[in-house]
N, C-alpha and C positions, 0 to 999 in steps of 0.2 A: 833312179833306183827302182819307183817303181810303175816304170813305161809299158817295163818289159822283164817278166817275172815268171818264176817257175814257183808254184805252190802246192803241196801233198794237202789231198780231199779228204776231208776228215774219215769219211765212210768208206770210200772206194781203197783209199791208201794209194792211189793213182795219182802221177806229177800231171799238174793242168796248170799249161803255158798259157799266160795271160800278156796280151800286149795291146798299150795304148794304141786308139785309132783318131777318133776325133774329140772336139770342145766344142758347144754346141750352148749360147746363149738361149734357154729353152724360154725367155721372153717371147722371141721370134715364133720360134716351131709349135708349141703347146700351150700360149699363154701361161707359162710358170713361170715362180717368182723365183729362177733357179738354177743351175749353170748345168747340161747335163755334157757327161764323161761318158764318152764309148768304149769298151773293152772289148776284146776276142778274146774268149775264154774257150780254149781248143777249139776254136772255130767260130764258137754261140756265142752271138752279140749280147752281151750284157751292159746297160745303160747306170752309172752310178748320180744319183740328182742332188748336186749342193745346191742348200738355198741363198740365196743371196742377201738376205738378211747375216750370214753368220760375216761376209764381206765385211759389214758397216761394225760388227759387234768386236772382232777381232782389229779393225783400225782404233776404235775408243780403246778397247784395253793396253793394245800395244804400241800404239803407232803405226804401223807398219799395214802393209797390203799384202792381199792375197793375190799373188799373180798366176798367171797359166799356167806356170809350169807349177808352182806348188798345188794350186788344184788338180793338178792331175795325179802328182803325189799324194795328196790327199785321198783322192778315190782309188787310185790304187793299194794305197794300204788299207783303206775299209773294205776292197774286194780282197785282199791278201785273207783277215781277220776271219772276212764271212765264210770264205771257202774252206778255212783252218776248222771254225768250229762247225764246218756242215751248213750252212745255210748259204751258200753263194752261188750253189748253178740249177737252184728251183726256177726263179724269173729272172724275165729279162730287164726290168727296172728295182734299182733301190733306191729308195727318197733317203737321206738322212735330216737330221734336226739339226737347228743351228749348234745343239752342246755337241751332239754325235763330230758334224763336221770341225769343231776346237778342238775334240780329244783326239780326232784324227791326226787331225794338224799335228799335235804336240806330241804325238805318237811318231808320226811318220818323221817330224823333225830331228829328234831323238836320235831316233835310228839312223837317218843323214849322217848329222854329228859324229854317228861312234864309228862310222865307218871312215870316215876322213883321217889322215895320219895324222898325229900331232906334230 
């Protein structure tokens, strides 16, 4: 859902196609504590940074794991959000916080949900 997305820029009123590229344990590449998501946003590489702390905080509360493809759903709807209210095609990295990355989460899930038929 959101690999591969089309989103109106708050300011411009212009659709900017956004489409997953890679998943990038930023342990490796930057020393961070962090998983980063790469997007093409009409072309401009935009980097979204979950931390990996929010991993450990969402298996305690739920059970359940965050796997690749839901992180990338996850960074996808936080770039969806940022580009909606204007802040998404300034830089080319976003860190979020372990809360940001749960409300993402239960955001982006949501939205899964309702799009599924009953």
């Amino acid at each position: 859902m959101f690999e591969n997305f089309t989103v109106t820029d708050r300011w411009t009123k212009k659709p900017v196609h956004c489409v997953y590229q890679a998943l990038i344990v930023a342990v490796a590449t930057r020393h961070a504590d962090a998983v980063d998501i790469k997007f093409l946003a009409d072309g401009k590489t935009i980097w979204v940074a979950l931390p990996l702390p929010a991993w450990v905080e969402y298996r305690k509360r739920t059970g359940n794991v965050i796997t690749d493809s839901l992180a990338v759903e996850i960074a996808g709807h936080y770039l969806k959000s940022a580009i909606e209210a204007g802040e998404g095609l300034g830089r080319e990295m976003y860190s979020l916080t372990v809360q940001q990355t749960l409300d993402h989460l239960e955001a982006a899930v949501k939205e899964m949900e309702a799009r599924v038929p009953a």
